[in-house]
N, C-alpha and C positions, 0 to 999 in steps of 0.2 A: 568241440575240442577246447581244453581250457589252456591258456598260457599263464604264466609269468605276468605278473601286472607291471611289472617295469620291460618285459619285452617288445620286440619291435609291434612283433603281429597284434599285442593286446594294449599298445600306444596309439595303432595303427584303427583299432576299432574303436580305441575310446575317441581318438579325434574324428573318425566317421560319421560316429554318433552324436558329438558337439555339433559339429558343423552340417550334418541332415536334419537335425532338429530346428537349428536355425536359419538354415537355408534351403528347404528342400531337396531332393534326391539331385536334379537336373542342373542343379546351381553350383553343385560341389565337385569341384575340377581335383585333379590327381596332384596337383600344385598344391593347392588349397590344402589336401590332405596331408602330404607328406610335410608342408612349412608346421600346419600343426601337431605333426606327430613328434618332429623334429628327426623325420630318418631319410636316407636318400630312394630315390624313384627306382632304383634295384631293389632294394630292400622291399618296397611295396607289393611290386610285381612280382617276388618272390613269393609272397606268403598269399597274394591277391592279384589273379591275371587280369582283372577289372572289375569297373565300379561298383557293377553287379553284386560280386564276390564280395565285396565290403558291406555292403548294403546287407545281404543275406548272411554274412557273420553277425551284426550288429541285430539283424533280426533274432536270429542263434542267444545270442547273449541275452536279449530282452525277454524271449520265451521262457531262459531257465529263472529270470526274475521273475516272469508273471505264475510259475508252476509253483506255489508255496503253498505247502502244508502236505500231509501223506493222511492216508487213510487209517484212525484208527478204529483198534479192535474194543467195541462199546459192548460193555457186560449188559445194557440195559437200554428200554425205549430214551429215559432221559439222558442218558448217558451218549447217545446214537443222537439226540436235540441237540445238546451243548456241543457235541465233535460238529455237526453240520453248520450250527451258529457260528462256530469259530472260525472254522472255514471259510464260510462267505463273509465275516466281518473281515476277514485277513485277505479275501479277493479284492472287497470295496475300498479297503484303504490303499492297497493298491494300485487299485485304477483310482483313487481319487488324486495321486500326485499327479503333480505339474508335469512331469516329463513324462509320465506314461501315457498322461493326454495328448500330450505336443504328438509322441513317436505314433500315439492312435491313429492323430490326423495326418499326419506323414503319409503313412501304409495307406490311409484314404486317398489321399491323391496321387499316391504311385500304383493303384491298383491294374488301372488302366493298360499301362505300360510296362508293369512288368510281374504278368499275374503270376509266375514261379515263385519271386519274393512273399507274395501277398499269400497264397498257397503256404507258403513254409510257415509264416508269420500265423495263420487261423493253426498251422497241425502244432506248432510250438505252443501256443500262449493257450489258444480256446477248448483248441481239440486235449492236448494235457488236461487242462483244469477239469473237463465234462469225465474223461476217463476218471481222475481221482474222485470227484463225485460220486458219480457212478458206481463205482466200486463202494463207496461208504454207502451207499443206498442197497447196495445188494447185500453186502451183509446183515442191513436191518432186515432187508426180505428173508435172507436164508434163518433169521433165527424168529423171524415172525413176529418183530417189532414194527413193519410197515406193511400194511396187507392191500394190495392194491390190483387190479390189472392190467394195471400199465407196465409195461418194463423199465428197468433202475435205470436204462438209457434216457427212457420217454420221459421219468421223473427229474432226474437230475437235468435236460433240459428247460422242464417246466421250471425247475429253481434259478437255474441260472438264469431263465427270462425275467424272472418276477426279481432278480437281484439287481440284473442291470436295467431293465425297463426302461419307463420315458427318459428319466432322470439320466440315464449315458446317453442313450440319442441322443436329447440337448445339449448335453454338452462336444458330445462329436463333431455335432452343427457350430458349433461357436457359440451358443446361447446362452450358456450359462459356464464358470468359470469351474468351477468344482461341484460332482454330480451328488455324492452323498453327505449331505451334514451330521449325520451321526451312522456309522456302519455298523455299527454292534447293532444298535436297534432298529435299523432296516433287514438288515439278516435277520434277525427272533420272526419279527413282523412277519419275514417269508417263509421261513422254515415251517411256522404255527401256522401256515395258512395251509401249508402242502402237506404238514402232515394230520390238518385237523379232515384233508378233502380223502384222506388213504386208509 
């Protein structure tokens, strides 16, 4: 559900999202929220019967950031390269910000406790991105620009492994600060590897 950027309910998840970024899920008190939302404890409980609910908005909001770009319709094998290239370069730069990392590690250490969020969090961000994928790979299948036996499911997981690979692991772990230095050319790198094996 989208609000009103000056509204309470979307004051309400942007200071959720400040302050679970900075302080983790378990830290951030209904005080906390509502001083930085600047709205009263009615107000909250209105739009958010708890913390949960805040948490799993802000998850909500973050998904429809990570789901960019749509599938298009490619006259051609190179044409079906550059749409996939561009894709995963627009997924890398993505997850290469500071805040999408921060909110990464977040959802890692709320997993535990509260795997509904962490569930809504993989169907919004991961499970989106592998469908839109997928669909662009099937259309290379249906017009017989990618000939394969795997299915545009099994492929586009192969891609997105080979996009995010060691280089997100490390950085999920704390290892390293930002995972891609260059997205445009790790995307080419991947695409040309998946569809030189298809």
């Amino acid at each position: 559900m989208e609000y009103e950027p000056t509204s309470p309910p979307a004051r309400i998840i942007a200071a959720g999202r400040k302050l679970f970024f900075e302080r983790g899920f378990e830290r951030v008190s209904t005080d906390l929220i509502v001083k930085e939302a600047k709205v009263s404890k009615a107000s909250l409980y209105k739009y958010f019967p708890n913390m949960s609910d805040v948490l799993m908005a802000v998850v909500r909001a973050e998904g429809d950031n990570f789901g960019s770009g749509a599938p298009i319709q490619c006259e051609s094998r190179e044409e079906l390269k550059d749409a996939l290239i561009s894709y995963g370069a627009n997924v890398l730069k993505f997850l290469n910000t500071p805040d999408v990392i921060q909110f990464t590690l977040l959802m890692h250490e709320e997993v535990r406790g509260h795997p509904k969020i962490a569930a809504r969090f993989y169907k919004e961000a991961y499970e989106r991105s592998h469908e839109v994928l997928a669909s662009m790979i099937a259309q290379g299948q249906s017009k017989q620009y990618i000939s394969s036996r795997l299915t545009a499911d099994e492929l586009a997981e192969q891609l997105m492994g080979m996009w995010e690979g060691m280089r997100w692991n490390k950085t999920r772990m704390g290892l390293a600060k930002r995972p891609f230095s260059n997205p445009n050319g790790w995307s080419t790198k991947c695409v040309e590897t998946l569809l030189a094996s298809v």
